[in-house]
C-alpha positions as CSV (number, residue, x, y, z in Angstrom):
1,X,0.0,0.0,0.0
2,X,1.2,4.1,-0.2
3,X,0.9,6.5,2.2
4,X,0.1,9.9,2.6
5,X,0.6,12.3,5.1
6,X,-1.3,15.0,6.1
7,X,-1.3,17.3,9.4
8,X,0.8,14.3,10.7
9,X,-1.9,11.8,9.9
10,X,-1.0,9.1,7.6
11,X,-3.7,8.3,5.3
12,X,-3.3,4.7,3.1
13,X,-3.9,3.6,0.1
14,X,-3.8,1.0,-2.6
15,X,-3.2,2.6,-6.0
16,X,-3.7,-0.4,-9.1
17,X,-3.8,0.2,-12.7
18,X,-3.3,2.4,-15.5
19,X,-4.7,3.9,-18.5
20,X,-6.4,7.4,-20.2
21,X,-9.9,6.5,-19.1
22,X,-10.8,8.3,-15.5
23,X,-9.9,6.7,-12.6
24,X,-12.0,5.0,-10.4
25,X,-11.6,6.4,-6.1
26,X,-13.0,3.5,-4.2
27,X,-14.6,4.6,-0.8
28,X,-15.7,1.8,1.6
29,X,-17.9,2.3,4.6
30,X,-18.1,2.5,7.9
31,X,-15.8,0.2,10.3
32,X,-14.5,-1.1,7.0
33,X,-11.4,-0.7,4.6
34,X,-10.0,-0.7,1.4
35,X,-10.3,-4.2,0.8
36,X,-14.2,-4.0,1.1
37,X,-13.6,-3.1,-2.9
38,X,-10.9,-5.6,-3.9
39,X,-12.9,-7.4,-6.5
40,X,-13.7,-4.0,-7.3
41,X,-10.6,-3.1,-7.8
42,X,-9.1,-6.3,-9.3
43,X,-11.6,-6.1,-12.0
44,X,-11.2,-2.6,-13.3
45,X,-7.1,-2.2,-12.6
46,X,-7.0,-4.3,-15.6
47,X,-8.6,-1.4,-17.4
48,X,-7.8,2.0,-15.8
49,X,-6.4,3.7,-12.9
50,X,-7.7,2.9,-9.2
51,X,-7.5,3.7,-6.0
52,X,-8.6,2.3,-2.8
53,X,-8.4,4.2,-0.1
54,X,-8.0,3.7,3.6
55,X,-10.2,6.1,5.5
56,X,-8.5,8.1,8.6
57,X,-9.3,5.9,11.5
58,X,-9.9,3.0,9.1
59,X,-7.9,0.1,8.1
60,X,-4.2,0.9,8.0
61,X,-4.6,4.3,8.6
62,X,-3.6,6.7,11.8
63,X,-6.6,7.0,14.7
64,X,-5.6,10.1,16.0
65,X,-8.7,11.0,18.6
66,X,-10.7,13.5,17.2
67,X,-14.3,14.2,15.9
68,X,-15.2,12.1,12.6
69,X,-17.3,13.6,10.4
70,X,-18.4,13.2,6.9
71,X,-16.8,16.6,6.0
72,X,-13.7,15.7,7.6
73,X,-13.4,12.6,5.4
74,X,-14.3,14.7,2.2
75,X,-11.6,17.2,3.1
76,X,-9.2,14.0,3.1
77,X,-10.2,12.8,0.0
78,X,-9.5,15.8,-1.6
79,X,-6.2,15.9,-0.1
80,X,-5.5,12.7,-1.9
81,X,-6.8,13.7,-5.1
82,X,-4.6,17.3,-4.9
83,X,-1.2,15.4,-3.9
84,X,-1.7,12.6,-6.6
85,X,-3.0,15.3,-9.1
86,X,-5.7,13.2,-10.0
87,X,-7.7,14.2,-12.9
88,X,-11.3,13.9,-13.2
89,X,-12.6,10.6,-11.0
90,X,-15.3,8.1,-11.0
91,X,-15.9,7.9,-7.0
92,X,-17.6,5.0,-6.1
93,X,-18.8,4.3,-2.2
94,X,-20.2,2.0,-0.5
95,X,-22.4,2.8,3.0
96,X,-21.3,5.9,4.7
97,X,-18.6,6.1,1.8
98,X,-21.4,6.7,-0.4
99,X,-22.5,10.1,1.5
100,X,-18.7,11.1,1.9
101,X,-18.5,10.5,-2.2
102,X,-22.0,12.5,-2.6
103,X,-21.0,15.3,0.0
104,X,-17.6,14.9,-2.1
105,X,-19.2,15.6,-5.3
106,X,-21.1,18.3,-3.9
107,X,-18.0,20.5,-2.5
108,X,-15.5,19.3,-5.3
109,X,-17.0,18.8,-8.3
110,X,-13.6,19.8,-9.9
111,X,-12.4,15.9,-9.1
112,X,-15.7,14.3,-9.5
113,X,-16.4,12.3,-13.2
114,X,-18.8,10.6,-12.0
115,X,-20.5,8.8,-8.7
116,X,-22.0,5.9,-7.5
117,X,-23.3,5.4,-4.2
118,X,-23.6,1.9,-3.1
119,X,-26.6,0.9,-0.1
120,X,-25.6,3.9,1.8
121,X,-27.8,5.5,4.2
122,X,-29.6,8.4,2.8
123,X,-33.0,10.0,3.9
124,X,-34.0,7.0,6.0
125,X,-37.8,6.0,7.7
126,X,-38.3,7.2,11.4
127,X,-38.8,3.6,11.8
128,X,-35.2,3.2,10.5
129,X,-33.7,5.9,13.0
130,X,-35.6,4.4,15.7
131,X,-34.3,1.0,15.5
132,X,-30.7,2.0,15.1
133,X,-30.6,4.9,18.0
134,X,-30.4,2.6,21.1
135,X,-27.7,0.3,19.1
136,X,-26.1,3.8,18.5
137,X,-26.2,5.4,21.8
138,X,-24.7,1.8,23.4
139,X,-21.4,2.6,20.8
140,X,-20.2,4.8,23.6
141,X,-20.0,2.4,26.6
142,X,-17.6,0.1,27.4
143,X,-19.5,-2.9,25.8
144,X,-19.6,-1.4,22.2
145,X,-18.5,-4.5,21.0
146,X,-22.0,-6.2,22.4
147,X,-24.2,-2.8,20.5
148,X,-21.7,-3.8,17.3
149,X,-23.5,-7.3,17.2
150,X,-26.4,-6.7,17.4
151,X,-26.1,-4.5,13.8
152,X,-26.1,-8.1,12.1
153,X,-30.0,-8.5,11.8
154,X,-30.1,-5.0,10.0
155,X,-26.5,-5.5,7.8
156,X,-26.9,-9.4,6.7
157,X,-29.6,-11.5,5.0
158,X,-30.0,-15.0,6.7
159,X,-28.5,-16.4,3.4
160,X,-25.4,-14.3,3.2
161,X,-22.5,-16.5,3.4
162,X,-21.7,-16.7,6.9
163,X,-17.5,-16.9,5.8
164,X,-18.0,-13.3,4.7
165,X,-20.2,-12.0,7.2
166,X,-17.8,-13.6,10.1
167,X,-14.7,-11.9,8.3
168,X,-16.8,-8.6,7.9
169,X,-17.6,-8.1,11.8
170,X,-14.1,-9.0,12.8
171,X,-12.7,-6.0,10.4
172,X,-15.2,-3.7,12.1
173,X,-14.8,-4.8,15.4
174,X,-11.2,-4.1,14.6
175,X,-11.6,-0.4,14.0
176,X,-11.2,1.9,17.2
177,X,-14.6,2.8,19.5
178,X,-13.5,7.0,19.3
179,X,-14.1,6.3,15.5
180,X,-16.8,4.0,15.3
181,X,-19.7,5.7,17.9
182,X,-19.5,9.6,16.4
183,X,-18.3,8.4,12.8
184,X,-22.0,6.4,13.2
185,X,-23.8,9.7,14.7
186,X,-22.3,12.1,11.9
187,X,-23.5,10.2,9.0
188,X,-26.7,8.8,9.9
189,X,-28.3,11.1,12.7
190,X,-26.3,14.6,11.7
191,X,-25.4,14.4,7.7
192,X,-28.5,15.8,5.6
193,X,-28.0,14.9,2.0
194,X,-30.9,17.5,0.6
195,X,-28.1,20.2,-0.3
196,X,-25.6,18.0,-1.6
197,X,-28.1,16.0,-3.8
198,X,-29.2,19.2,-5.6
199,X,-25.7,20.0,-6.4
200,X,-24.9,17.3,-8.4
201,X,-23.7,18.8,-11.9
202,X,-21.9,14.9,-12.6
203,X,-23.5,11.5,-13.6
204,X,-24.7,9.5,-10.2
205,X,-25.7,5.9,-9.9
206,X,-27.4,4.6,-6.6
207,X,-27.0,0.5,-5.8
208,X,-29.4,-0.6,-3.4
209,X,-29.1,-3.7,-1.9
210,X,-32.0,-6.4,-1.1
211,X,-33.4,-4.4,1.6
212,X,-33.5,-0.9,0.5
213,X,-32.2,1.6,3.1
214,X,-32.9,4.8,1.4
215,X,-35.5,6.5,0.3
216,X,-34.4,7.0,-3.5
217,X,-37.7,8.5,-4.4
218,X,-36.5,11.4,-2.6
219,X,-33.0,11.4,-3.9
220,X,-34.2,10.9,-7.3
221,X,-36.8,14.2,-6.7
222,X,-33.6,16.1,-5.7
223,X,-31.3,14.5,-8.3
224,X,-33.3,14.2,-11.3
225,X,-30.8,12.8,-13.2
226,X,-29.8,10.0,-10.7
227,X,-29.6,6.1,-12.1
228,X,-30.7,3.2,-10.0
229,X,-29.9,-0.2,-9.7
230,X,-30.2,-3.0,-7.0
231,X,-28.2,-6.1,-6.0
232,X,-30.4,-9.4,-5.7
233,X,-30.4,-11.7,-2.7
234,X,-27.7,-10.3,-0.7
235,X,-27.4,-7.9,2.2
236,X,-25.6,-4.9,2.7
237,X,-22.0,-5.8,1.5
238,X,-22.8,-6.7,-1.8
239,X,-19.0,-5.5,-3.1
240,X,-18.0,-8.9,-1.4
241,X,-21.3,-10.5,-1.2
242,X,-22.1,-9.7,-5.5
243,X,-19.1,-8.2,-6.9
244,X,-20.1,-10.0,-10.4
245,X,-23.7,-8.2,-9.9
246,X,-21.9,-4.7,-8.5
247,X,-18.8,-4.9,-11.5
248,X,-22.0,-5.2,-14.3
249,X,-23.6,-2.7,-13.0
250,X,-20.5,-0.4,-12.3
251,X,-19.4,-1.3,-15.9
252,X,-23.0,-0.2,-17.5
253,X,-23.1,2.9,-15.8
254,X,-19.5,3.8,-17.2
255,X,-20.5,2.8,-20.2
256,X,-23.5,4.5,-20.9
257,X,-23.2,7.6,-18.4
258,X,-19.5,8.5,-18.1
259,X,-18.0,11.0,-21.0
């Protein structure tokens, strides 16, 4: 992997591939890392530049204590994107990389292609918020680890495969508790997508996944121009749980959408 530094936070990555055709910035989400989008990645490095990133906090990444926050990560990414001097990218994200690739968009369209926003949570049901507030709230307490299990009913489908899904809670559980509980607050409970949806001047894809968590009517009333597609039978990790489904869909919507 490569590093950068900034502010004396190291911030890693995996940079795979080559080519004239935009480069694809791969966001994964919360608790995760950059391996979240290796088929991703091992599929289209054959074809073009990508990049895999490590959030701060996440994955190989410093910790440093501190707030997170979806504009904090933004700012980040964009720190990436000036050092490398990235031209124009595809950003794709899954779960809360999705908002920090939509937020992203929003701020900087000047390194934004294109985006694709996989299952992330945007403009949820009270019922929604209501169900994940208590698990939210217990993120702070010594027995996070306990609140971090009980996520699984609301992340998994009872046919995921359960190698993936054990592999999948052990990264998260991995990742620190001062970036988990107010990384979890910011984007679900604090971030408000309205603004940044109506900014978007680039093509954008949504990819729900079995169970829908957003409410892409809305989006799509704010974003008139966003595409949608779903991945069948599988839960919310479908870039390891249906990365044939996830790479056709990824490879339609640059086909078709991307200039």
């Amino acid at each position: 992997m490569q590093k950068l530094n900034r502010d004396d936070v190291a911030l890693y990555f995996k940079d795979e591939g080559s080519g004239t055709a935009p480069p694809m910035l791969f966001v994964h989400g919360w608790g995760c890392d950059h391996t979240f989008f290796a088929p991703q990645q091992a599929h289209f490095s054959h074809f073009q530049r990508t990049i895999a990133v490590d959030l701060r906090g996440h994955g190989a990444s410093s910790a440093p204590i501190q707030d997170y926050t979806v504009e904090g990560f933004v700012d980040d990414l964009a720190h990436l994107c000036r050092e490398l001097t990235l031209p124009k990218s595809i950003v794709v994200g899954h779960s809360m990389g999705g908002t920090i690739a939509l937020q992203f968009v929003a701020r900087h369209p000047e390194h934004v292609a294109a985006t694709v926003m996989i299952d992330s949570v945007l403009f949820p049901s009270p019922a929604f918020i209501d169900n994940l507030r208590p698990i939210s709230d217990a993120l702070f307490r010594p027995d996070y680890l306990v609140a971090l299990a009980s996520l699984q009913p609301l992340l998994f489908l009872p046919t995921d495969d359960s190698t993936l899904r054990w592999h999948i809670g052990q990264v998260i559980s991995r990742t620190p508790q001062h970036v988990l509980a107010p990384a979890l607050v910011d984007h679900i409970f604090r971030y408000d997508a309205t603004s940044a949806a109506g900014a978007v001047g680039a093509p954008i894809a949504y990819i729900a996944s079995e169970n829908v968590i957003a409410n892409v009517h809305r989006f799509q009333g704010l974003c008139p121009e966003l595409k949608i597609g779903q991945a069948l039978g599988v839960g919310h990790f479908s870039t390891l749980l249906a990365p044939a489904q996830i790479n056709s869909m990824l490879e339609a919507f640059y086909r078709t959408q991307v200039p």
